[in-house]
C-alpha positions as CSV (number, residue, x, y, z in Angstrom):
1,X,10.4,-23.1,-1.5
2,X,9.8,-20.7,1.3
3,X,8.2,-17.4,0.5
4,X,7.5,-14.1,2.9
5,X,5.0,-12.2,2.4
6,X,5.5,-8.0,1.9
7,X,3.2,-5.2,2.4
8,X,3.4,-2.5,-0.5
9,X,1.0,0.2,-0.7
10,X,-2.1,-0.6,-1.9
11,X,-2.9,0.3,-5.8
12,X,-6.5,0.7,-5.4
13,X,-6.4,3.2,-2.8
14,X,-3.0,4.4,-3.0
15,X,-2.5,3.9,1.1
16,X,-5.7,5.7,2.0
17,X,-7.7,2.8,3.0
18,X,-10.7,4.2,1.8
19,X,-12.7,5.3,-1.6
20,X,-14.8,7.7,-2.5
21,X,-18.5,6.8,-3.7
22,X,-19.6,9.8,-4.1
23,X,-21.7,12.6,-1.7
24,X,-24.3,13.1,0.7
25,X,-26.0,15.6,2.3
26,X,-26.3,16.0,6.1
27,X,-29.2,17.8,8.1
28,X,-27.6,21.0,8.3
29,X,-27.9,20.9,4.3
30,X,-23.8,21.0,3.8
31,X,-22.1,18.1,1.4
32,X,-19.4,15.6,2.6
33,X,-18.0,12.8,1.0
34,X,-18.9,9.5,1.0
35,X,-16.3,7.0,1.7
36,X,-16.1,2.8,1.6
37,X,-13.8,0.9,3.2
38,X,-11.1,-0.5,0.5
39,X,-12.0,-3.8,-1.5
40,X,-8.7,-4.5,-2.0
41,X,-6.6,-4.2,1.0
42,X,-9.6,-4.5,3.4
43,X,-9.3,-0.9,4.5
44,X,-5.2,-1.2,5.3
45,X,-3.8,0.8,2.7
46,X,-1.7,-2.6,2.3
47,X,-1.6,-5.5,0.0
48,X,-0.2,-8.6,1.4
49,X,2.2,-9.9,-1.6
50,X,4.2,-13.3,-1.1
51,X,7.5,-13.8,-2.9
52,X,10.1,-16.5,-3.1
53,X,12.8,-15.9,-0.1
54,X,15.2,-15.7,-3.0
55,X,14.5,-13.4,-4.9
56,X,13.6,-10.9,-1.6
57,X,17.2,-11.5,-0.7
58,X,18.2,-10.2,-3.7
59,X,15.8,-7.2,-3.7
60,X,16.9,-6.3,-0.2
61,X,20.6,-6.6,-1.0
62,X,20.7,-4.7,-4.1
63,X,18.7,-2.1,-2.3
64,X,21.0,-1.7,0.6
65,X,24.1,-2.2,-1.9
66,X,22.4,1.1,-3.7
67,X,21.8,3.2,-0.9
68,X,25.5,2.6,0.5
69,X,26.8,3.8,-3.2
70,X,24.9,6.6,-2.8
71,X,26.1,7.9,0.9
72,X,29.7,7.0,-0.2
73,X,29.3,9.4,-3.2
């Protein structure tokens, strides 16, 4: 079967690409956060998710089927 892959936001990072490790301190003495690059998504704020090409054409129809019920209401 074919199968496309789709991009949803990333659960690790929730789309920020980044996470915090924790703090450090900088010469002026102030604190700022440390950050590392998301495991995960590889620092894109996006998984890469492959599904079977029927069932995305049945997610993307239903979808469009209830977003035209709701403009028609």
């Amino acid at each position: 079967m074919d199968t496309v892959p789709i991009k949803p936001v990333c659960n690790a990072c929730q789309g920020r690409e980044f996470l915090p490790t924790g703090e450090t301190y900088t010469l002026a003495g102030r604190t700022h956060d440390r950050v590392a690059k998301c495991q995960a998504c590889d620092g894109t704020g996006k998984e890469v998710v492959w599904i079977d090409l029927k069932d995305f054409s049945h997610k993307l129809l239903k979808a469009v089927l209830t977003e035209t019920e709701q403009v028609t209401q």
